[in-house]
C-alpha positions, 0 to 999 in steps of 0.5 A: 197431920201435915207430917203424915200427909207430907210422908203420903205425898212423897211414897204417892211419888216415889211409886210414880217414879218407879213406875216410870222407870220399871221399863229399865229396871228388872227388880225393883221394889216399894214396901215398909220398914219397922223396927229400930230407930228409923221407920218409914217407906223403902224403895229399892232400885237395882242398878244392875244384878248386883248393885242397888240403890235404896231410899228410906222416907220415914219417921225416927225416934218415936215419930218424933222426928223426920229423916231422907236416908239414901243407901247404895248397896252391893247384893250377893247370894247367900247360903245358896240359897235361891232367892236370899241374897245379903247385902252391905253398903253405905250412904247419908241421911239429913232429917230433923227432930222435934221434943225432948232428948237426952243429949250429950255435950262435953260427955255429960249427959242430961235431959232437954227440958227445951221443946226444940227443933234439932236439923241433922245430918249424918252418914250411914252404913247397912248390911243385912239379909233379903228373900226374895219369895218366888211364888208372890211378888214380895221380898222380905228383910232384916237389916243392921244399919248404924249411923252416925248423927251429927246435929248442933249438940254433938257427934252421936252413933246410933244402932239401928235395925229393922225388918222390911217388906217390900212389893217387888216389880 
């Protein structure tokens, strides 16, 4: 419950933020992300026509762990047409995870019977597609964002792919 409130206090204030800003911003968008390992809040923020910056707030692996993800993304049309543009770009994450996982030291594999807290860091990269629908102010996506988890049982690569809904303002 304290996680859920925690997650619900930090999307109350990524919106206030973004309200602020929306004089500056011609796009910028708020919404969800589901699917994959990571799920969570999405906020994306356009730096200029083709240049965006994205930060993910959510749960990861079964909701039984936490992450901040930070994207810098470059945007261009694609197929021609209006309103769907795809992306690519790279960014970071630090969370933390609670249960029992399987990890993998000296390239063994085995299973944590140890309810443990595991802090991690790590880097990501993303590419994907976005439309922007003309009539309603919401923009859908479907994304491919690997990353790289480095915590204190190893170096681990996890593929991860979502579809986001965001409100667009």
């Amino acid at each position: 419950m304290k996680k859920l409130r925690f997650i619900f206090g930090l999307s109350l204030l990524w919106c206030c933020l973004f309200s602020v800003t929306q004089a500056r911003a011609q796009q910028h968008g708020v919404g969800i992300r589901v699917g994959g390992l990571s799920s969570g809040i999405s906020g994306k923020y356009f730096l200029n026509g083709s240049a965006a910056i994205e930060a993910i707030i959510g749960t990861s692996f079964g909701r039984k762990g936490f992450h901040l993800t930070g994207l810098y993304e470059l945007h261009a049309s694609a197929l021609g047409v209006p309103g769907l543009q795809w992306f690519y770009g790279a960014g970071a994450h630090i969370g933390s995870y609670k249960g029992r996982y399987y990890h993998d030291r000296t390239y063994k594999h085995y299973y944590d019977s140890a309810n443990k807290t595991l802090a991690t860091v790590g880097i990501d990269g993303i590419v994907g597609l976005e439309y922007q629908i003309t009539e309603i102010p919401v923009s859908v996506g479907i994304d491919f964002k690997p990353f790289l988890d480095v915590n204190q049982d190893g170096l681990f690569l996890f593929p991860d792919g979502a579809l986001t809904v965001r409100y667009t303002f």
